[in-house]
N, C-alpha and C positions, 0 to 999 in steps of 0.2 A: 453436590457441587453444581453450579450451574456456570453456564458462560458470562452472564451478568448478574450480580446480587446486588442487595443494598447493603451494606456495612457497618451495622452501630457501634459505636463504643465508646472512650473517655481516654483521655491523655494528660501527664504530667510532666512538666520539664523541669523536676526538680523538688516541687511542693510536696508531694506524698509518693508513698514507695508501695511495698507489697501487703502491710498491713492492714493501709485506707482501701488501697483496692479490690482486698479480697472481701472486707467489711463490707463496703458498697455494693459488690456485684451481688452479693448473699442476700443483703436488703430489696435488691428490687429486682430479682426470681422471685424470693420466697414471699412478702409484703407486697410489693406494687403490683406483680403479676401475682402473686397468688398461686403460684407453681407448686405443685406437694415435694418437701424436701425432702421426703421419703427417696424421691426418686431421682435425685439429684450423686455425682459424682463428681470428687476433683482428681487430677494429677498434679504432680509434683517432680521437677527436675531431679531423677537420680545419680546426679553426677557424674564425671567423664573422667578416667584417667588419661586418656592421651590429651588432655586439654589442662588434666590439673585440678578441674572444678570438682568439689565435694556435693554431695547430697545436698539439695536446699533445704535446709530445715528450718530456717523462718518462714519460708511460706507453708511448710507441714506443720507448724506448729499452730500458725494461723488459722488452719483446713479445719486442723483440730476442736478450735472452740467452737466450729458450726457443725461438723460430722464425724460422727464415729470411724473411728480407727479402719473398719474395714473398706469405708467410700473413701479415704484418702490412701490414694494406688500412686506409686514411682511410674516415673516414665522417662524413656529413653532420651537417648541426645535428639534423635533422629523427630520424636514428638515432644518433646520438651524442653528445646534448645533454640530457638529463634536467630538467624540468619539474614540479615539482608544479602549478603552474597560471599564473596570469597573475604573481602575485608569489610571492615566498614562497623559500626555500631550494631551489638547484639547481647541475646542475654540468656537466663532460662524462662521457662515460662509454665503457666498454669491452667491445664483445661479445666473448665465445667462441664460434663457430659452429662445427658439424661435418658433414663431409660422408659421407652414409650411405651414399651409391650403390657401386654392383656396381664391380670393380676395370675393366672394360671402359669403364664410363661415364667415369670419371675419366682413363682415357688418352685419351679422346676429345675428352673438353671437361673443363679442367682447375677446382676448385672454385672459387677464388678470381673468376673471372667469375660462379658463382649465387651469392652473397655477398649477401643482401638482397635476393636480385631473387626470391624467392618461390613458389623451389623447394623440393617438399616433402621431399626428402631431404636437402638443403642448408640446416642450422636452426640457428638462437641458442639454444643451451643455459645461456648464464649471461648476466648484466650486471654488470657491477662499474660500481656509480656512485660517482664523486669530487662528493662535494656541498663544494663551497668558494665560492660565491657567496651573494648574498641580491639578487633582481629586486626591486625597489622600483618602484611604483604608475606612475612615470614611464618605467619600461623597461631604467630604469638597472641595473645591476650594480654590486655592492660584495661585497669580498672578505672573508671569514669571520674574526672571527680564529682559528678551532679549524678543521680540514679533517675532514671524517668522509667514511664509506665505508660505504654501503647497497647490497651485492649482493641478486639474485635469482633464482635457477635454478628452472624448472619440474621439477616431479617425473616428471611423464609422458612429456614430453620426454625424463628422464638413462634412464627407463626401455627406452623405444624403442631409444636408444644403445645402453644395455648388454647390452638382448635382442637386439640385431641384426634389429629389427624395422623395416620399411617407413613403418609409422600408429602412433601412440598406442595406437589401438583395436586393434591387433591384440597387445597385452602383456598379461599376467596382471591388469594393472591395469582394464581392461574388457572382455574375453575371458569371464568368467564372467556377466557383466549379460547381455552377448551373445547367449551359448548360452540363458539362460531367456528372455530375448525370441523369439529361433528356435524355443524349443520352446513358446511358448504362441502365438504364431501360427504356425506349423505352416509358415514359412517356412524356406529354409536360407539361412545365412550366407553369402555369398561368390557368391551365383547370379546378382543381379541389379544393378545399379548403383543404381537407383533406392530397393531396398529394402532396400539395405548402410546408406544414409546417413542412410536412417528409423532402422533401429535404432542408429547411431551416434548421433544426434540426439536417441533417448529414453534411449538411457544415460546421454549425458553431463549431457542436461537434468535425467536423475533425480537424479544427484548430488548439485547446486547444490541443488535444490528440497528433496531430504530434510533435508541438511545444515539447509538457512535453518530449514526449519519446527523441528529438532530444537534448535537455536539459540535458540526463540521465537519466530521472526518468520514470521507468520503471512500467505498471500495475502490480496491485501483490492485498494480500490480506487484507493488513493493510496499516496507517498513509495515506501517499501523495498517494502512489503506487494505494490503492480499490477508490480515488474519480479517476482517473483516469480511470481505469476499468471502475466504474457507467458512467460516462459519455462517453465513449465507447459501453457500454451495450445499453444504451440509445437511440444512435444514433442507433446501430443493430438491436434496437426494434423497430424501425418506419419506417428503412429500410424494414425489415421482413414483418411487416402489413400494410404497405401502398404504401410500393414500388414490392412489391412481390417479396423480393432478399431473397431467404431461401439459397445463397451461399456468403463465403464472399466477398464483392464487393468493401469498401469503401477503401480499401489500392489501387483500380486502380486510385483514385483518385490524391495520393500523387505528380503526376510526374503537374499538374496540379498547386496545389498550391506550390509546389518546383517554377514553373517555375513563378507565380504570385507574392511571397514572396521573393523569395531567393536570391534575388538581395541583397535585402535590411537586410536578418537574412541569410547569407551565412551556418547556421548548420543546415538548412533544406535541403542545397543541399550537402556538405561533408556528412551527415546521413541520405539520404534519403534511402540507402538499407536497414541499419539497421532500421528506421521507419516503410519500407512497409515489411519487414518482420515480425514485431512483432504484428505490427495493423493484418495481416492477421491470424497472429496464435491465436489471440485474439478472430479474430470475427470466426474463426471457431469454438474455444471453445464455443460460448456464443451460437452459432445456434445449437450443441448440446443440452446446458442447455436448450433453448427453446424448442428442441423437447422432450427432458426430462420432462420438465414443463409440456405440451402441454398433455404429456401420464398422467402423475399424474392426471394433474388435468382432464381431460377424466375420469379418476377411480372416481376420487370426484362427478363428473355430475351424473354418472350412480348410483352410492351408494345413492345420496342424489334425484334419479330420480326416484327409489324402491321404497325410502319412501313419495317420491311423497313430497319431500318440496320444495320447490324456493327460501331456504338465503342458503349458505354454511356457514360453522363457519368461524369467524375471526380467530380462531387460527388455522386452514388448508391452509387459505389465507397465515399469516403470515408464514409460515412454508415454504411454496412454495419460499417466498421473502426470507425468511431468510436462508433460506439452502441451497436450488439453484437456489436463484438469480432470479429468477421470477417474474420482476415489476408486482408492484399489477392493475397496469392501464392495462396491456397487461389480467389479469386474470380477470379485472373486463369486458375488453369488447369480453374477449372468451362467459363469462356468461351470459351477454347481448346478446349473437348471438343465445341464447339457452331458453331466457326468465330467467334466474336465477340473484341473486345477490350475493354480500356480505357482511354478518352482518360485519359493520364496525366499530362499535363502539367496539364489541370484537378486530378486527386489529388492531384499533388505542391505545389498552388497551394494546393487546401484544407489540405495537412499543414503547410506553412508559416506559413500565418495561425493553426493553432493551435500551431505553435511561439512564434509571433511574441506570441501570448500568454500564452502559458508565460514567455517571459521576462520580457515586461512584468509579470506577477506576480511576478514573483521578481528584481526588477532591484534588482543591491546594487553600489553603486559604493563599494570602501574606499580609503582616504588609507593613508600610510604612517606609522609611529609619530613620533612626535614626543617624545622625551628629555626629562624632564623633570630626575630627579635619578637619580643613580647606584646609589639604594638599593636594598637587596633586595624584588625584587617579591611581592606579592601571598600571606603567609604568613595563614593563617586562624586568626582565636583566636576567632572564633567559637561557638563549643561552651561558651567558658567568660565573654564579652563581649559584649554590643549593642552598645558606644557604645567609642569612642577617640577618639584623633589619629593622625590617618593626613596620608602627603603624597604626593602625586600621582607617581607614579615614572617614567608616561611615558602619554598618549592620542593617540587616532586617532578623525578624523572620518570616517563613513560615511552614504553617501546609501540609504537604504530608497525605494522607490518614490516618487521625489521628494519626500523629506522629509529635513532631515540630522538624526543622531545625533551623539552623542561616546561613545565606549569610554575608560574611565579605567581604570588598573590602580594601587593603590595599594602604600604598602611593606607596608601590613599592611590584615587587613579583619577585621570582625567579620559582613560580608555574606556569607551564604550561598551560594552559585553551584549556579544548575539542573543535578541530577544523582539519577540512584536514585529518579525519579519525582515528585521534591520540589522544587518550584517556588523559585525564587530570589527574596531577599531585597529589599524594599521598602526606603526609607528617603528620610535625605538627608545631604548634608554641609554644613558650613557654617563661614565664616571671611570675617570683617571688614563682618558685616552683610547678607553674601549667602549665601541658602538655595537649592541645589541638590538638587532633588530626584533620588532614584536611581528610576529607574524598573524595573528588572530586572536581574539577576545572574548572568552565565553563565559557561562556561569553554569556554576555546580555545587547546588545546594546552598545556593546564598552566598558563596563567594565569586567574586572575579577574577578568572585565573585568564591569565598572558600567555600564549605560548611562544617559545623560542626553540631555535633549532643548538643552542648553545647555553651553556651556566656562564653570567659573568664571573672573572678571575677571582674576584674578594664580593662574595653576596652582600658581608655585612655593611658595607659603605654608603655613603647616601649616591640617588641619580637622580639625573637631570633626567625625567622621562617628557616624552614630544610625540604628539597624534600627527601624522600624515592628515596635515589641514585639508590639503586639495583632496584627497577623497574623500573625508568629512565632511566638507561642503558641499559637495557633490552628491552624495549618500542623503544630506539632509535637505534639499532640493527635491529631491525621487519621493524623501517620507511625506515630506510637508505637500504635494503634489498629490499620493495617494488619499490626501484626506479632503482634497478641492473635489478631487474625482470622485468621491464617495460621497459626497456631498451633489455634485452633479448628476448623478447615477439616478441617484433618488430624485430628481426635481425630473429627468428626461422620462425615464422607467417606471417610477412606480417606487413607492414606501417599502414592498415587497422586498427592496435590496437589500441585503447585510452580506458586509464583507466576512468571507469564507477564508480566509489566507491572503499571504502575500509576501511578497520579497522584491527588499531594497540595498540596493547597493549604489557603487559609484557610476555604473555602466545604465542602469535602467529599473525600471519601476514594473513590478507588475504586479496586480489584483485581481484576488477571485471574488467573484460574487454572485450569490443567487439570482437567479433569472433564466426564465424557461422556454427561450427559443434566442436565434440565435440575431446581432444588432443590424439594425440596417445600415446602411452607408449615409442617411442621415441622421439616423440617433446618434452614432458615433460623432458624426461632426456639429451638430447641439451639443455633445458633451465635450467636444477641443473648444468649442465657441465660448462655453460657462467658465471652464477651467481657466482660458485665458483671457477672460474678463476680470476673472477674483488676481488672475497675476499681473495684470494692467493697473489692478486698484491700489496694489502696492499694501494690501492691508497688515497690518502689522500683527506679530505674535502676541496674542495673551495666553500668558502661563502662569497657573495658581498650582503652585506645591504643596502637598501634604494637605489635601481639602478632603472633609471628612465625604466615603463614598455617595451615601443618601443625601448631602448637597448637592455633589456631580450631577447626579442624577436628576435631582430638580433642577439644576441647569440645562438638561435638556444634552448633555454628555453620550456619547454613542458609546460603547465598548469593541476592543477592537479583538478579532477573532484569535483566540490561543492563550491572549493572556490571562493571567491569574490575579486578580485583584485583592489591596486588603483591605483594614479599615479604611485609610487614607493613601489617595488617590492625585495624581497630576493630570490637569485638563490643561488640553490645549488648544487654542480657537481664535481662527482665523475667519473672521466676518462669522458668518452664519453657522459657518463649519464649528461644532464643539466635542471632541475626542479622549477621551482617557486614552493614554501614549505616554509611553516611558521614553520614547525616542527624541532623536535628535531633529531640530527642525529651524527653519533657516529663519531671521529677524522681523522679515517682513516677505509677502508674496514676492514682490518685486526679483529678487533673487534669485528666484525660479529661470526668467528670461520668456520660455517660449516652450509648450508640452503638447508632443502628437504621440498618439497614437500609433502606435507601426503591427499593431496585432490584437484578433478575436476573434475566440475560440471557445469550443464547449473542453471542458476538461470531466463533465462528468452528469449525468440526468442532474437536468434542473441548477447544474455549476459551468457559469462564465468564465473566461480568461482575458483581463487586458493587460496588454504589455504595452510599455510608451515611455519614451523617453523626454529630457528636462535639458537645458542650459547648456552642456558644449554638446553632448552627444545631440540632441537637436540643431543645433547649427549644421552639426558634420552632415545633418541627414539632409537639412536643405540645402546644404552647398551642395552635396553628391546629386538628388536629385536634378538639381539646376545644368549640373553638368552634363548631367547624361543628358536634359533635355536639349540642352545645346550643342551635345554633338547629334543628336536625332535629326535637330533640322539641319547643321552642317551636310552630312549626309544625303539629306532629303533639297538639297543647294537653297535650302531658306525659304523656303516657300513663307506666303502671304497667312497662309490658314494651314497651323503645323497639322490641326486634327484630320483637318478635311483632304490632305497628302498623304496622310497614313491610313485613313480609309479608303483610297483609289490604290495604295499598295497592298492593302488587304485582299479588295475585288478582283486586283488583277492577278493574284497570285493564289486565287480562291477556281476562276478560271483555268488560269494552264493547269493547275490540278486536275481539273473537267475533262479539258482535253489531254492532258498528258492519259490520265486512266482510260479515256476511248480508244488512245491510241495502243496502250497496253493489252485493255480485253482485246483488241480486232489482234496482236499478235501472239496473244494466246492462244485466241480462235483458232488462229494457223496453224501455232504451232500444236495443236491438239489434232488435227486435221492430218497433218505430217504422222505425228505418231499412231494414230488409227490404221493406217496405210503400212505400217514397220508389225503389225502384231503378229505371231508366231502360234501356232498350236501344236502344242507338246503332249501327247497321249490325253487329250480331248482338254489340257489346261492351256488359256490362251496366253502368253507370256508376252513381253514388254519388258525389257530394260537397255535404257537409254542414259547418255549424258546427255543434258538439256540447254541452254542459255537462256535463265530466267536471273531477275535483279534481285528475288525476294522468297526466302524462303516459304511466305503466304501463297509466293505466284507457284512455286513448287505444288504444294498441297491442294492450291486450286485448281492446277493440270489435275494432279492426281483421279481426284473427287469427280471429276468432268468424264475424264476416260472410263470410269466406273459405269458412269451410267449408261455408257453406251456399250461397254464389253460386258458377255457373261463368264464366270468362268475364269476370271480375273488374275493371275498373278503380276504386280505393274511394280518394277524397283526406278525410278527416278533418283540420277546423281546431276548436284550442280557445283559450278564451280560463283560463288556468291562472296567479294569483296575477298577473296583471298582466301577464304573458308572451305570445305568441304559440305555440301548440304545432301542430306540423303531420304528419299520416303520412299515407304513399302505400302503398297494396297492389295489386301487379299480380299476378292469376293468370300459372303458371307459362310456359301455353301462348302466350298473349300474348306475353311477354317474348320467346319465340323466332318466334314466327308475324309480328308489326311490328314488333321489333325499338325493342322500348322497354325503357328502364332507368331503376328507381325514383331510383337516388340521383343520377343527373344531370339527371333534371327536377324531381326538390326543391330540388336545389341552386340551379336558376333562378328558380324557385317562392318560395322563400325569401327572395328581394332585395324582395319584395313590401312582406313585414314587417320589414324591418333586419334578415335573420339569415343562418344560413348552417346547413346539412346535407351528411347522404348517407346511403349507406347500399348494399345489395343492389339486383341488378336489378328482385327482387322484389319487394323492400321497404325502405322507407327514413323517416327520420325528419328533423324539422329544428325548430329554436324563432328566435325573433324578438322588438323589442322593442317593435314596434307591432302589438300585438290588432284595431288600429282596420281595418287595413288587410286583414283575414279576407277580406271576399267578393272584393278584388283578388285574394287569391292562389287562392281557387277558380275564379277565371276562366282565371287563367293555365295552373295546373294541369290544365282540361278542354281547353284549349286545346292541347293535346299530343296528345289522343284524335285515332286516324286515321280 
């Protein structure tokens, strides 16, 4: 298995079933490839009793006319039962496995016994899945009325086969990653066990991770973005321990599989800057965390080496993982290099309770549909409607984190459904006196499903259904905005831009886009300038529906980031600007009104962020600005030149700064001067502690540090009383600390309970605050009270 493959296979929605299929795949193993059928094997679903299903014996009868009885093997639900998940469309299904091994292996133990049992030369090269069921929310099974057929072959796998190779990794297909891994650490290939499956592990990871980023999808902290990351991390972790790269190295690899790929996925080679940028800034993060990691958990060995134990806690392991990212495999075999381990069953306690939360965030119980009429579902005339009659054609109720919902899917909508970054339609429907409100609008497999917090009373009725126009308007103002601005991007920036993401709503607009430093304050304002030139010109919408895609494209058509295009495509273009957009977009620029700018930012190596808003929300921002700027000069009693009054306020308050701190060191001075004169010597330690009157617990710290270097011999406890606070610092000279065996931060820390608070700090020095002042000379008692 790798973390990214390629995927062949063939699909039917209805034309041919398991006969054609398995006719097929047997023609082009055994004829187009030329694969010896000798060494060929199928399974066959051996049917389920707690499901009901009998043995498939049309697909074993099938098996039959290409192989003898002994290579057609049953196989389990668990491997010959296909699932998309708890409901939903499923079926049995049919492996082809082939057996790799040397002609001696095979006289000896014949294939048909490693069949699944997880032998690496003994492999499922294809599936053929007969989808003919539908699992309903109950468990149940119900038969399709159409049969279809979703096969799957690994590419890497037919590879291995047809090279007569051992591993994946050892085929043309990652043979070249290989060889530049070998040659930039200075390792060889084939020498060592441990650092064959480092550099298998960063090839294959690099794959996945170029691909994703080349893709757009960017590592980050959540959803797609952190598996991305982990498996990035992943690969830097075994780079780091068993290749010795402690700098990052896997981004030299990019131009490599660029040049091995990119034939064939040409957006490895159009993004390959923007990839080797981001993979590098990535793995220099991640070899920080390691050495971050590395120092922790150092503290952990030594703490737990005091008390002379050999387990560390599971929850210090997990802490490590959980917080900064610290595979627990890299900590368990630092602790192995030290004779230590990790109690694991506390980690794997802590990884469950945060599983156990993961679900409870995301706990979605759905119902099975419920039929309402027969009509055709869910066609959109929205583009050219708000308002209809629509009737309910079939819903389902669903529990969100103990709350229910209902999913309605009508015959027709004028709702928009979230897609292309543009948030879904508002509204309500309404029939025989009851108003149901729509509260959002998605799609799920091709349909448009409504959510509501309620079922109306009688589903089967007809409704008057109605979009929330004003935020439709609103919404399609932001879209039709992001596409001026993508348009401007490029004319200010450079061809280099393509939009990465984005999200549109009623409130505001924002776009991601490539580009690899961050905008000046006049590129931004050339692109408010451009943008609201195209909305001065008032240019009106052209929109061609259902235009075959390779026209669009000769059009000169941009594609917009996430979406999924098919044969035929809607362009939309406003002057220059030309977009495939399923979205909503307003008649003509004009309608726009007025678009700034209010924000930009990097969101990612080589990924921009602008936010900006359109039409009322821009008004609000220049009327708010205008106001604040007119109470600034109220304030400033109206001066002639507002800039040049708020620069002489700056100066002059840049100044008393000046002198207010002169005035401050000269009463430090003092009072350092004063306390030199108070100091005590107590069996050869020179002691100090005082209440003080300083403004800041800095000013605190910086008596401290002062008195040090004038005292040897040092024990110095300073209490202040600071804005109603308790503030406290401890200074122990160095030689102290090690001659009695005293530590700053763990008698502040006791020190502290005086005044309600709590600290720490160095042995040498330590800090703490409190919320009783009152209670000062109790904790200088306490505090002296430590003195040996």
């Amino acid at each position: 298995h790798h973390t990214m493959f390629e995927m062949l296979g063939n699909w039917s929605f209805g034309n041919y079933f398991k006969n054609e299929a398995i006719d097929w795949a047997w023609e082009f193993l055994t004829l187009r490839l030329r694969i010896n059928p000798e060494n060929l094997y199928a399974t066959v679903f051996e049917g389920s009793k707690d499901d009901g299903l009998d043995f498939d014996q049309e697909a074993s009868n099938r098996w039959l006319k290409w192989l003898p009885a002994d290579r057609v093997l049953m196989g389990s639900k668990k491997d010959n039962f296909w699932e998309m998940g708890e409901t939903g469309p499923c079926g049995p299904c049919s492996e082809i496995h082939i057996d790799l091994r040397s002609q001696k292996e095979k006289e000896q133990l014949p294939g048909h016994s490693l069949v699944n049992k997880g032998h690496p030369q003994v492999i499922e090269i294809w599936n053929l899945v007969f989808i003919q069921y539908n699992r309903k929310s109950d468990g149940s099974l119900e038969s399709l009325p159409k049969k279809h057929v979703d096969t799957g072959m690994g590419f890497e796998r037919l590879c291995m086969a047809i090279q007569g190779k051992q591993s994946n990794y050892d085929t043309d297909v990652f043979q070249p990653i290989i060889s530049k891994i070998s040659e930039l650490s200075g390792i060889a290939y084939g020498t060592d066990g441990k650092t064959d499956v480092a550099m298998r592990v960063v090839a294959d990871h690099l794959r996945a991770v170029a691909f994703a980023i080349a893709d757009g999808q960017i590592p980050s902290n959540n959803k797609a973005g952190y598996v991305i990351r982990r498996i990035l991390r992943r690969a830097v972790r075994y780079a780091y321990t068993f290749l010795k790269q402690d700098e990052p190295f896997m981004h030299k690899l990019i131009p490599v599989l660029s040049e091995s790929m990119g034939e064939t996925f040409p957006e490895l080679r159009t993004q390959q800057e923007l990839v080797t940028r981001v993979m590098r800034e990535e793995e220099a993060a991640f070899l920080r965390t390691l050495e971050t990691g590395i120092r922790l958990l150092n503290q952990i060995i030594q703490a737990i080496a005091a008390e002379k134990k050999k387990i560390i806690a599971g929850v210090s392991a997990f802490e490590l993982y959980d917080t900064y990212g610290f595979p627990l495999d890299l900590t368990e075999l630092i602790l192995r290099e030290h004779g230590l381990s990790v109690n694991r069953q506390e980690f794997d306690a802590e990884m469950e309770k945060q599983k156990q939360r993961s679900r409870s965030a995301a706990a979605t119980d759905t119902g099975d549909w419920v039929m309402v009429s027969g009509n055709e579902e869910g066609r959109f005339i929205g583009y050219d409607q708000t308002e209809t009659t629509v009737t309910i054609a079939r819903y389902r109720k669903v529990n969100i984190k103990n709350k229910d919902f209902y999913q309605l899917v009508f015959n027709i909508t004028p709702f928009y459904a979230e897609s292309g970054g543009q948030v879904g339609d508002t509204g309500h429907i309404e029939a025989n006196g009851q108003k149901v409100l729509i509260l959002d609008t998605r799609k799920e497999n091709d349909l448009i499903i409504h959510i509501t917090e309620k079922l109306p009373d009688d589903p089967s009725v007809e409704f008057h259904a109605s979009v929330d126009n004003g935020k439709r308007n609103l919404t399609a103002c932001n879209h039709s905005a992001t596409h001026l601005l993508h348009q401007a991007l490029r004319r200010v920036l450079g061809d280099h831009v393509e939009q990465k993401g984005s999200l549109v709503n009623h409130h505001r607009l924002r776009f991601d886009f490539s580009h690899f430093e961050k905008m000046s304050e006049k590129e931004i304002r050339n692109v408010e300038i451009l943008v609201n030139q195209r909305i001065r010109q008032n240019l009106p919408l052209e929109e061609k529906r259902e235009v075959p895609i390779s026209e669009a494209r000769q059009m000169g058509a941009m594609a917009l980031f996430g979406e999924k295009y098919g044969d035929a495509v809607r362009v939309i273009k406003f002057g220059e600007s030309i977009e495939l957009c399923g979205g909503t977009h307003v008649k003509a620029t004009g309608t726009i009104g007025f678009f700034k700018i209010v924000g930009e930012s990097a969101i990612a190596a080589g990924i921009r962020r602008i936010e900006a808003v359109t039409a009322v929300e821009a008004e609000k921002l220049i009327y708010e600005e205008f106001d604040a700027l007119h109470a600034i000069r109220q304030a400033l009693n109206n001066p002639k030149d507002t800039l040049a009054a708020i620069g002489k306020l700056v100066n002059d308050k840049a100044e008393l700064e000046k002198e207010m701190a002169r005035v401050e060191m000269n009463r430090l001075n003092d009072l350092k001067k004063s306390l030199l004169t108070r100091v005590q010597n107590r069996n050869g330690i020179n002691v100090l502690a005082e209440i003080v009157e300083v403004s800041t617990a800095a000013a605190l710290k910086d008596i401290a540090f002062q008195v040090k270097e004038e005292v040897d011999n040092l024990y110095l406890f300073l209490g202040a009383d600071i804005d109603g606070k308790a503030s406290l610092a401890l200074m122990i000279s160095e030689n102290l600390v090690k001659e009695k065996n005293l530590h700053a931060g763990n008698i502040i820390r006791e020190t502290a309970k005086e005044v309600n608070g709590g600290g720490g700090g160095q042995p040498f020095f330590a800090t703490a605050g409190g919320t009783n002042p009152g209670a000062l000379e109790a904790a200088i008692k306490k505090a002296v009270s430590y003195i040996p």
